[in-house]
C-alpha positions in Angstrom: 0.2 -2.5 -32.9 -2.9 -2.5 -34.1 -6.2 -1.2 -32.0 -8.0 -4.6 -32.5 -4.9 -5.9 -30.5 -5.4 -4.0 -27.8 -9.0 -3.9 -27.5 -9.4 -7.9 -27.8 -12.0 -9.6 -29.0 -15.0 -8.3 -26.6 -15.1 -5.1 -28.7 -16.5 -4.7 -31.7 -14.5 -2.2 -33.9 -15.5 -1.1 -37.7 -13.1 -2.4 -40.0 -11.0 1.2 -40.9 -10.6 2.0 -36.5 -9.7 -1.7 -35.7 -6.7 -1.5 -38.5 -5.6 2.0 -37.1 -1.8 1.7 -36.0 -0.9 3.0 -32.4 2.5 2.9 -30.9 1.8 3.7 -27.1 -0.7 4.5 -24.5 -1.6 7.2 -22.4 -4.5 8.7 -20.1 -2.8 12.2 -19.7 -3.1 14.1 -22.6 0.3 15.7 -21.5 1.8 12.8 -21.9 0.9 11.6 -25.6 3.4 11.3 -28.1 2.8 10.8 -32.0 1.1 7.9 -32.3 -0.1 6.8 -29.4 -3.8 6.0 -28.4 -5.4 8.0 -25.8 -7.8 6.6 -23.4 -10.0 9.8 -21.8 -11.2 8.8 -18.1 -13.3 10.5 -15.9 -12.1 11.3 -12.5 -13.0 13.4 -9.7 -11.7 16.7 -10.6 -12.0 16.8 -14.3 -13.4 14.6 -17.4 -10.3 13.4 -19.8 -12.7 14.5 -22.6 -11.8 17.6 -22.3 -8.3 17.0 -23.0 -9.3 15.0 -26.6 -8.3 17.9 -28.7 -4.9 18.5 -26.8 -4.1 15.2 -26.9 -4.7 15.1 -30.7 -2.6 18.2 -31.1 0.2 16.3 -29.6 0.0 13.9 -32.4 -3.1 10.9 -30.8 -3.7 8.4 -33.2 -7.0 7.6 -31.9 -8.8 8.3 -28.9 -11.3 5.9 -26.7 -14.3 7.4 -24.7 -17.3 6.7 -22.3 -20.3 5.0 -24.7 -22.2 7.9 -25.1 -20.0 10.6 -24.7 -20.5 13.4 -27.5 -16.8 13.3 -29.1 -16.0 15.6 -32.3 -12.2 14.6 -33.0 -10.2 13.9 -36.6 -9.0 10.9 -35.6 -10.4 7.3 -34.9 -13.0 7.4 -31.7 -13.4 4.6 -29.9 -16.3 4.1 -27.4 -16.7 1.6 -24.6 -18.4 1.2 -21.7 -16.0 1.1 -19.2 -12.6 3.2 -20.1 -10.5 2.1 -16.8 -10.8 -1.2 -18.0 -10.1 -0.9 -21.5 -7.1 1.1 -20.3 -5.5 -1.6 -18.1 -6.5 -4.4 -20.6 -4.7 -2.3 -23.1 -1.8 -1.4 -21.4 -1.3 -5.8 -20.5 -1.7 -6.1 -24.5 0.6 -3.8 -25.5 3.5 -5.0 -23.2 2.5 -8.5 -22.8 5.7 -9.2 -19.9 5.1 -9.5 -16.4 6.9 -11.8 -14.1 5.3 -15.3 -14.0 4.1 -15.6 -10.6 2.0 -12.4 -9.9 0.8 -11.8 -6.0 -1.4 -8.8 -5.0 -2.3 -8.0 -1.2 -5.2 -5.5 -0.2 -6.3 -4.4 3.2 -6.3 -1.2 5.2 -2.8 -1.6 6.8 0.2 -4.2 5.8 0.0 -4.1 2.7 3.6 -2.4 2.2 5.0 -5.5 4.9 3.4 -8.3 3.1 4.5 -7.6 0.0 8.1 -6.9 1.5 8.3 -9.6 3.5 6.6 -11.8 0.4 9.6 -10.6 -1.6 12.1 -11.6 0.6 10.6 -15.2 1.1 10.7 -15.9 -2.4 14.3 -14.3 -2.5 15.2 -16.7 0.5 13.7 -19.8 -1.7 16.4 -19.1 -4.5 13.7 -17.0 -6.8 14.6 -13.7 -8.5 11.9 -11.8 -6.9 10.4 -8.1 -6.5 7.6 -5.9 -4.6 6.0 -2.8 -5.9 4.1 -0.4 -3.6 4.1 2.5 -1.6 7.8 2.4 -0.7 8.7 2.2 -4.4 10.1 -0.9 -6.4 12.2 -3.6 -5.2 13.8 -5.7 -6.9 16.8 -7.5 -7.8 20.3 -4.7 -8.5 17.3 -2.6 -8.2 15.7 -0.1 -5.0 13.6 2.6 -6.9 11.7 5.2 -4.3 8.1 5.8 -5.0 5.0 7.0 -3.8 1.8 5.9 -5.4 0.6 2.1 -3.5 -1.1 1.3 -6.9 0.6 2.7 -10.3 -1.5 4.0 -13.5 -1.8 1.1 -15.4 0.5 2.3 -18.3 3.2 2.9 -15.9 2.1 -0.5 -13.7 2.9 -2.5 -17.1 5.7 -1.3 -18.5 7.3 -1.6 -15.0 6.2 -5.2 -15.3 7.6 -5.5 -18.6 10.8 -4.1 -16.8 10.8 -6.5 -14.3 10.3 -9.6 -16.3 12.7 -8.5 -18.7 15.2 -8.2 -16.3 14.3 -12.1 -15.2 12.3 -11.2 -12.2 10.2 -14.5 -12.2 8.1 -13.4 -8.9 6.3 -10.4 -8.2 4.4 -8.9 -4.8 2.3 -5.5 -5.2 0.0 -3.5 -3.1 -3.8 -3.4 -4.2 -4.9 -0.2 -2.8 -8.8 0.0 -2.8 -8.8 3.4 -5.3 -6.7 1.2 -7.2 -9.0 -1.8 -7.3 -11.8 0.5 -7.7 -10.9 2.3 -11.0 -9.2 -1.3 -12.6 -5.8 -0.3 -12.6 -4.9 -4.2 -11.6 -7.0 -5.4 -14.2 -4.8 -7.0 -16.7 -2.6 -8.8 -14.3 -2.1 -11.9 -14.2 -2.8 -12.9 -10.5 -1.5 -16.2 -9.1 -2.9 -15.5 -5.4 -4.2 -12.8 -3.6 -4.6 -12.0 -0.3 -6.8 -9.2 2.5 -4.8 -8.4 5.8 -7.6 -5.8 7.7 -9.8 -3.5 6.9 -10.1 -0.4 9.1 -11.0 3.4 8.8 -9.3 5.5 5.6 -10.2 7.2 2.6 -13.5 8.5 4.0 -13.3 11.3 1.6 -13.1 8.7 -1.8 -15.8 6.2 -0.8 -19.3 6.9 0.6 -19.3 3.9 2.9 -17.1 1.7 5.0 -19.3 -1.1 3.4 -18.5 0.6 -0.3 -14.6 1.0 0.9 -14.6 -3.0 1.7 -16.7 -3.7 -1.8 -14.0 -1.9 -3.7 -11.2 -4.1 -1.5 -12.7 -7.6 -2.3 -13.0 -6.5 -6.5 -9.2 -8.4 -6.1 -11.1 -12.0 -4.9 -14.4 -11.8 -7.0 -12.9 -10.3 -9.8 -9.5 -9.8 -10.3 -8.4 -13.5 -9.4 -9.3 -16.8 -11.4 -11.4 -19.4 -10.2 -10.0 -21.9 -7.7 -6.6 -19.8 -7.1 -5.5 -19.0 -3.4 -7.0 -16.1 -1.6 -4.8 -15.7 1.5 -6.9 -14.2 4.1 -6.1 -13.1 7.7 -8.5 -14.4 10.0 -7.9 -11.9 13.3 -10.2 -9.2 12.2 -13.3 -8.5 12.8 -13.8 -7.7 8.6 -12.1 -11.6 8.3 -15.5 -13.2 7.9 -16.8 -10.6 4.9 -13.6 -11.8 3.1 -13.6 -15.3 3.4 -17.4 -15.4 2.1 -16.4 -12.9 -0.4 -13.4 -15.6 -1.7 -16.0 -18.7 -1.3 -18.4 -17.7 -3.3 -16.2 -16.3 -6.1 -14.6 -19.8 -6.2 -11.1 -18.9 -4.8 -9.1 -21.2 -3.0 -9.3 -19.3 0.8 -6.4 -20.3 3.1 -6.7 -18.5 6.3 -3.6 -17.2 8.7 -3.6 -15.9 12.4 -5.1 -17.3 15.8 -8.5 -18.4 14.2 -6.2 -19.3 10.6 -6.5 -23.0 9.3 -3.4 -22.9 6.8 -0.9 -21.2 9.3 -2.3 -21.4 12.8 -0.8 -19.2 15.8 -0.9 -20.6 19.0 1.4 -18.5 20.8 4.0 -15.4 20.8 6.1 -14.0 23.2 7.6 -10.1 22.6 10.8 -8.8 23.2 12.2 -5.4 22.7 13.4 -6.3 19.0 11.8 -9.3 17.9 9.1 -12.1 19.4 8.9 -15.3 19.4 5.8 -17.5 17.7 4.5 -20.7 17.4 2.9 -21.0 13.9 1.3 -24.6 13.2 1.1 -26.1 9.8 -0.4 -28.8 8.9 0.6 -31.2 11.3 3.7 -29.7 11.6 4.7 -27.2 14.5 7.3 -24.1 13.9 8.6 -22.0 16.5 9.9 -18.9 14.7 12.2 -15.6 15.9 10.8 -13.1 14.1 13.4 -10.2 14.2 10.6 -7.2 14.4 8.6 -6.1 17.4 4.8 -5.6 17.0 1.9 -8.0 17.2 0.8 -6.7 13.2 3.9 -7.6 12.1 3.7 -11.2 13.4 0.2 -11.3 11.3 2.0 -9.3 8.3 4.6 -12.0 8.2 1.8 -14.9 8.4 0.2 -13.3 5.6 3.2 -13.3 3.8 3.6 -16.6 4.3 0.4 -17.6 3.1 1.4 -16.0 -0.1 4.6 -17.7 -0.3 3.8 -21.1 0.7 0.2 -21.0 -1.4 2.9 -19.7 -4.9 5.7 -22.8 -4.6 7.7 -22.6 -1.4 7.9 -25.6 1.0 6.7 -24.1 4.4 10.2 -25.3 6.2 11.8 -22.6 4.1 9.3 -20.0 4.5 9.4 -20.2 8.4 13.1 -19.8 8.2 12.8 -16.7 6.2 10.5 -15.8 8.4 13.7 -15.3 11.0 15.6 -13.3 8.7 12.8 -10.7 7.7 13.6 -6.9 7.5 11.3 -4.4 7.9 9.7 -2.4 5.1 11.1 1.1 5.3 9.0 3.2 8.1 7.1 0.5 9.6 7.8 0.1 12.6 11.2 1.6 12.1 13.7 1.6 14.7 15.8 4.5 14.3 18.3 4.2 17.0 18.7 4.9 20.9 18.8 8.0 23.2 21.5 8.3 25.5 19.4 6.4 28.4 18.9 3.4 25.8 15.0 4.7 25.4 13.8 3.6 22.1 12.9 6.0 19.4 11.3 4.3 16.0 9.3 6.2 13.0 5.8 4.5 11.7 3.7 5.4 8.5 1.0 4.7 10.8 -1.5 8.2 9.0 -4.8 6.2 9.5 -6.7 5.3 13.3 -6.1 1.7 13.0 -2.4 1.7 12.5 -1.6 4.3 15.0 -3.7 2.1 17.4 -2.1 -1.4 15.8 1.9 0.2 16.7 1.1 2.2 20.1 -0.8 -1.3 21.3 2.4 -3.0 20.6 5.2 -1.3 21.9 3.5 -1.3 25.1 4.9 -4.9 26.0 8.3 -4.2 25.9 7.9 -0.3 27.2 8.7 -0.1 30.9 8.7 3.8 30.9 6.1 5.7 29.0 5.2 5.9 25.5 5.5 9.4 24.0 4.1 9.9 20.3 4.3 12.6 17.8 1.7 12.4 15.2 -0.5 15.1 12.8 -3.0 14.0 10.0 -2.6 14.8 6.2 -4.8 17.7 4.9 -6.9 17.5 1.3 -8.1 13.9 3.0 -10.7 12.3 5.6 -11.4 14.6 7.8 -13.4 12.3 10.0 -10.2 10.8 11.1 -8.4 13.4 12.8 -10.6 13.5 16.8 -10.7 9.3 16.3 -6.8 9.7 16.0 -6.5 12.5 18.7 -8.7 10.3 21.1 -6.3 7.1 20.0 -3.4 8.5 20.9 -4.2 10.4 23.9 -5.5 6.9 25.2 -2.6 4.7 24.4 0.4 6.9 25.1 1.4 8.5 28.0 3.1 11.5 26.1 1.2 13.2 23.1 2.6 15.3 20.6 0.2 16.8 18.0 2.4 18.7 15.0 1.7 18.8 11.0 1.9 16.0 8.7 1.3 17.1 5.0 -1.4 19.9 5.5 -1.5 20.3 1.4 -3.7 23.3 1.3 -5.4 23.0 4.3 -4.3 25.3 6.9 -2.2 23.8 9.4 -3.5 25.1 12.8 -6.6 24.1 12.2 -6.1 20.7 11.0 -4.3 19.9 14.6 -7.2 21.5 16.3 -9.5 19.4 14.9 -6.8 16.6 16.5 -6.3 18.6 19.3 -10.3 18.8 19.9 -10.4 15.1 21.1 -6.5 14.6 22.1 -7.2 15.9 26.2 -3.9 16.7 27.6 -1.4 16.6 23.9 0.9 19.2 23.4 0.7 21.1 19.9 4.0 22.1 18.5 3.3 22.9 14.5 6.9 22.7 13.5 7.5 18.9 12.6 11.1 18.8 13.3 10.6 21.0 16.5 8.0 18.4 17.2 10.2 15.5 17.0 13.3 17.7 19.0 11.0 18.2 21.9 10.3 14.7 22.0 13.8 13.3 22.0 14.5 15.6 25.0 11.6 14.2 27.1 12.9 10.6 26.7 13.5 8.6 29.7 15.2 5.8 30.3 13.1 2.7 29.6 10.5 5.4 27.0 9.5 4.4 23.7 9.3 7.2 20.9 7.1 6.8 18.0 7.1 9.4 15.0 4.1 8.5 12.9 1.9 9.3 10.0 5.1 9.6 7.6 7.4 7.1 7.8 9.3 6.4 4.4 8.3 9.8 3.2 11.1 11.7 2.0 9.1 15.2 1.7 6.6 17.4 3.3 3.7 18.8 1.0 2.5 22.3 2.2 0.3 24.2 0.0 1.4 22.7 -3.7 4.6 22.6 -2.6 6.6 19.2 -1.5 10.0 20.2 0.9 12.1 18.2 1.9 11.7 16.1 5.2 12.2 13.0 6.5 11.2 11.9 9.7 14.2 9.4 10.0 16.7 12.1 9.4 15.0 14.6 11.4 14.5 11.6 14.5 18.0 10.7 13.7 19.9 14.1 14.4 17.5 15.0 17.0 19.3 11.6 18.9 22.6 12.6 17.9 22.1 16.1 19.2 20.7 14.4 22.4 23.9 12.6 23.3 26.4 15.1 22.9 
């Protein structure tokens, strides 16, 4: 492929560059293979120009940089103004596949539900669907563990490539804010969007709540073409920024929850495994078993449904997916049962707004206490970690503060900067002594909630990732428990 092919017609390339054959794409210099055209970004801990000469050692065909970056290299240099772009522009060209109906959801918390539960709508309505996000790839014959909510874009395309080869007609992915706010999302092909909540996170990426929300709503007044749906959640108190955000970039905005006007909800009842809701639409009135506990996940599957319903599916067969929904892995998760019958579940709740969202609603069906082990990630917001401590200490009755991936941080005082604002928690450092300690304090009629990992299948302590997961962990402590 040619570089005029992948840099389109809005750059203007001399003659002898634009003919220049490439035969792949990268951004990490490591990664380059003969031929390929490397596109140097500038991130946060190092300038990809520096790795120009290294990447042409590894056989780059041609390189693109910054405009007015000083570049000395013996191959083809190409300068634009915005690299990220360029790179996920580039990386759409040279695959050119990706499933036909493409669906992104952004927002602090759901986003790994929506997209699961927008998956398996489409699946229910006879489509060969998939999601992509922090739990990995789903797809049809296909379950692929992952870690990143929004991939590179090289990787994000030929994944898409994959998928549409493979006759996945529908997709559902995650749009993370970092990955909105460097253009990884930027050559796909969006059919809707939609925003689920915005909340505290990533404090040590963007300068501002305000900046954090800017970076969120790139996927209405950018990222999605004029008069397409924008599926917004009207619940929170960020709803209204949204919804003008969507009007005025001319999207379609169709909005769910107790205030919503597409899919109304008028009422729900909870039970210990699923609740009950009344969901108006149109004219028409649904009452739907959802088979999950948790108020979020009655507005996760709303939003879902907004996606669904606003991309092809009659809304008589979305509500009764709606009954058949299951859970995306570590949300909400129940793991199993003590001896008494006390509930224990495991939550990726690692932010203050989700571990408020899940400890608010277990409470309905709790008749005993509510005992949670939590810790916060190290290398991130640091702000977080008292607003967690005084969430937790507030909404549970038992309080467990251990380590969740302290990177290089030092553990100890990463939980005592939890432990600072969390008045009466227990500190046990060990995770899986952590989660053993709570097992043996349930009660009949106690809920049990792990959180901050959830899915997670590994601990990171120093540069090193072990291996731990809090449902295996959770799960032998309860088998342990009723011997």
């Amino acid at each position: 492929m040619k570089i005029s092919d992948l840099a389109g017609p809005e750059i203007a390339l001399p003659d002898a560059v634009a003919a220049t054959d490439v035969t792949g794409i990268a951004s990490d210099s490591r990664k380059v293979k003969p031929g390929d055209l490397f596109v140097a970004l500038s991130g946060t801990k190092a300038d990809g120009s520096a790795f120009i000469a290294d990447a042409v050692s590894r056989g780059a065909a041609a390189v693109v940089v910054s405009a007015g970056a000083s570049v000395d290299a013996s191959v083809p240099v190409v300068a634009v103004r915005e690299p990220r772009r360029f790179l996920a522009l580039a990386a759409a060209r040279f695959y050119g596949r990706q499933p036909e109906t493409m669906v992104a959801v952004t927002g602090t918390a759901g986003k790994t539900s929506v997209a699961a539960f927008t998956r398996q709508i489409w699946a229910h309505a006879g489509h060969a669907a998939a999601m992509i996000g922090t739990t990995g790839v789903v797809a049809p014959g296909r379950n692929d563990y992952g870690s990143l909510t929004t991939p590179d874009p090289v990787s994000l395309h030929a994944l898409l490539a994959e998928l549409a080869d493979a006759g996945v007609t529908h997709a559902a992915m995650e749009a993370s804010s970092h990955g909105l706010d460097q253009s990884r999302l930027d050559g796909v092909k969006l059919s809707a969007g939609a925003f689920t909540n915005l909340g505290r996170d990533h404090m040590d990426y963007h300068p501002t709540v305000e900046h954090y929300m800017a970076s969120k709503m790139r996927l209405f007044d950018t990222l999605l073409p004029k008069g397409a749906p924008a599926v917004v959640y009207a619940d929170d108190e960020w709803s209204g920024t949204a919804i003008d955000t969507a009007r005025k970039a001319g999207c379609d905005v169709r909005t769910v929850g107790r205030k919503g006007d597409y899919l109304a909800l008028k009422r729900v009842e909870h039970f210990r495994h699923k609740q009950t809701a009344e969901i108006h639409v149109g004219g028409d009135i649904f009452e739907v078993h959802i088979p999950l506990a948790g108020d979020f996940q009655v507005a996760n599957a709303l939003v879902a449904a907004g996606l669904a319903m606003s991309t092809g599916v009659p809304a008589a067969t979305a509500m009764a997916a709606l009954e058949k929904l299951v859970g995306a892995s570590g949300r909400l998760e129940l793991v199993g049962h003590a001896k008494n019958g006390a509930l224990a579940y495991v939550d990726y709740a690692h932010k203050p707004d989700a571990l408020e969202n899940v400890l608010t609603s277990v409470r309905p069906f709790t008749t005993g206490r509510i005992i949670v082990v939590f810790g916060c990630g190290g290398d991130r917001d640091k702000g977080k970690r008292p607003i967690m401590g005084e969430i937790a200490t507030r909404l549970a009755d038992v309080v467990i503060v251990t380590d969740d991936n302290p990177r290089s941080e030092v553990p100890a005082v990463i939980r005592s900067e939890i432990m600072a604002a969390a008045k009466g928690a227990t500190e046990i450092g060990d995770r899986a002594e952590a989660i053993r300690s709570a097992v043996g304090m349930l009660q009949a009629g106690d809920t049990l909630i792990v959180a901050g990992k959830g899915h997670e299948e590994g601990q990171t302590v120093g540069s090193v990732t072990l291996p731990f997961s809090d449902h295996a962990e959770l799960g032998k402590a309860l088998e342990e428990s009723a011997r």
